[in-house]
N, C-alpha and C positions, 0 to 999 in steps of 0.2 A: 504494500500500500504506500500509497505517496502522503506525508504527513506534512504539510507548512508548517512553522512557526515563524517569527518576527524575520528573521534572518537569512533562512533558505528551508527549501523541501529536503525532504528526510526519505531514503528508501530504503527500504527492508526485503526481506525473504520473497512476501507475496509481489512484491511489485516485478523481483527477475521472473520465479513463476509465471507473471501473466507475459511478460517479456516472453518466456521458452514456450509459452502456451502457443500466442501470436506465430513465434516460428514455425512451432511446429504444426498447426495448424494452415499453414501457408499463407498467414497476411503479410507477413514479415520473410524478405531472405536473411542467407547467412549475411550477406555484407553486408544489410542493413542493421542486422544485431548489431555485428561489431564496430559499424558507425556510432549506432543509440549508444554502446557499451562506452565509446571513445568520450562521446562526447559530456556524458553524466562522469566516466573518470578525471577529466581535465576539468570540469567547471569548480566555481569558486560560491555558487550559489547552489551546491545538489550535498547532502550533506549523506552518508551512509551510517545504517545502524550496528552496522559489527564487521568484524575481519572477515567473516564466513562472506558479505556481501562482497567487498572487495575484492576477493578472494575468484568469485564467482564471473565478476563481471571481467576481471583480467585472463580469465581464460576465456569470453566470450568476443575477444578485443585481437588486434592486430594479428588476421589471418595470416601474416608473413612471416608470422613466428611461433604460431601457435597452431599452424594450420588451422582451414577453414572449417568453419562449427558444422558438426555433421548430428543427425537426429540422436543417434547413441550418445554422443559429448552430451548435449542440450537436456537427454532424460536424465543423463547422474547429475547434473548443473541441478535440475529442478529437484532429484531425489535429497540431494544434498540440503538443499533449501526447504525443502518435507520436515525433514527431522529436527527441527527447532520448533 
């Protein structure tokens, strides 16, 4: 879920979920994850609720290094994000 306060939005577990939902459900491509992924990691106004999120989003980021998010990557990303 996306949470404001005064200062920036806040993302948690549910918000990648519905991010891997999107892919995998085909609204979303891989490249476009790891654009969204890029661009919530770099900003100065997106705030994350824990390691596990971070965590999450930098393996969904920079195809060139991480290789490109494939459905198996995106189900343990989401399983991972489950068990909290």
């Amino acid at each position: 879920m996306l949470q404001a306060d005064e200062d920036s939005v806040h993302i948690d577990c549910q918000a990648i979920r519905s991010l891997i939902d999107a892919y995998l459900g085909g609204t979303l491509s891989a490249a476009q994850v790891a654009y969204l992924c890029d661009g919530i990691l770099l900003s100065d106004q997106l705030g994350l609720d824990s390691e596990l999120v971070r965590e999450c989003l930098e393996e969904m980021t920079d195809p060139e290094i991480n290789g490109e998010l494939t459905a198996l990557d995106a189900m343990h990303i989401r399983q991972r994000c489950s068990e909290i």
